[in-house]
N, C-alpha and C positions, 0 to 999 in steps of 0.2 A: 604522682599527682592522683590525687582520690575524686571519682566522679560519680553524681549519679544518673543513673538513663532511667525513665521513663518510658515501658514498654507496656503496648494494648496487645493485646493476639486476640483476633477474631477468624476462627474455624468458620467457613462459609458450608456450611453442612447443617443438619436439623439436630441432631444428638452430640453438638456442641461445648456441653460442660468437659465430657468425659479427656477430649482431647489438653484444654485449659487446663485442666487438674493434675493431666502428666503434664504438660510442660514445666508447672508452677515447682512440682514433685522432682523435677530434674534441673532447677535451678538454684533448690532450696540444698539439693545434694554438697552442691559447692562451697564450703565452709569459711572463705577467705571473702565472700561477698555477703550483706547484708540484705535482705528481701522483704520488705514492707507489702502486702498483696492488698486492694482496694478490689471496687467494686468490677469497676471498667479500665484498670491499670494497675499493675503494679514499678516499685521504686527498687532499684538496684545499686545500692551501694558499695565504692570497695576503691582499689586500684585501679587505673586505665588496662594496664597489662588484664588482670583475672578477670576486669567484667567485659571486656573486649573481645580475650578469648572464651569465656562460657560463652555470649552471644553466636559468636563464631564458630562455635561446636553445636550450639543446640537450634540455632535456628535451623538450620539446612533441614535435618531430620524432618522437622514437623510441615516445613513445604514441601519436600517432596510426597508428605504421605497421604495431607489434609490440605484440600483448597484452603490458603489461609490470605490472610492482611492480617501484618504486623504494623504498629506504631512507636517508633521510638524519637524520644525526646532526649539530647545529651547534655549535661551539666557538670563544667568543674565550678559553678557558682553557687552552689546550697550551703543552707547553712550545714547540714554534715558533710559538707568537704572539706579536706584544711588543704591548704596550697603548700 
């Protein structure tokens, strides 16, 4: 099943970009997922298994390092999913 999430990261800190830029740089890493980056969101596409576990690998890190709020939105309903 192919999904996409919809994920914010907001680093509650003043020097703010620099954290967003590695995380965006360690999601892009993952080759089997699709990465669209906006303004205030980026989109993740791919399988449930690979975006499931990148999430699951890389969130932990950047909370324990950086006061953070994440936002995630999950979709097996877009139109780039196929069922």
């Amino acid at each position: 099943m192919e999904i996409t999430v919809e994920i914010g990261y907001y680093p509650l800190m003043d020097n703010y970009e620099k954290p967003v830029e590695h995380f965006i740089e360690k999601l892009v890493e993952n080759k089997k997922i699709t990465l669209e980056s906006g303004t205030m969101s980026s989109l993740l596409t791919g399988s449930y298994e690979d975006v499931m576990e990148l999430l699951n690998r890389q969130l932990k890190p950047f909370l324990e390092k950086y006061p953070s709020v994440f936002t995630l939105k999950i979709s097996s309903a877009c139109k780039t999913c196929k069922t």
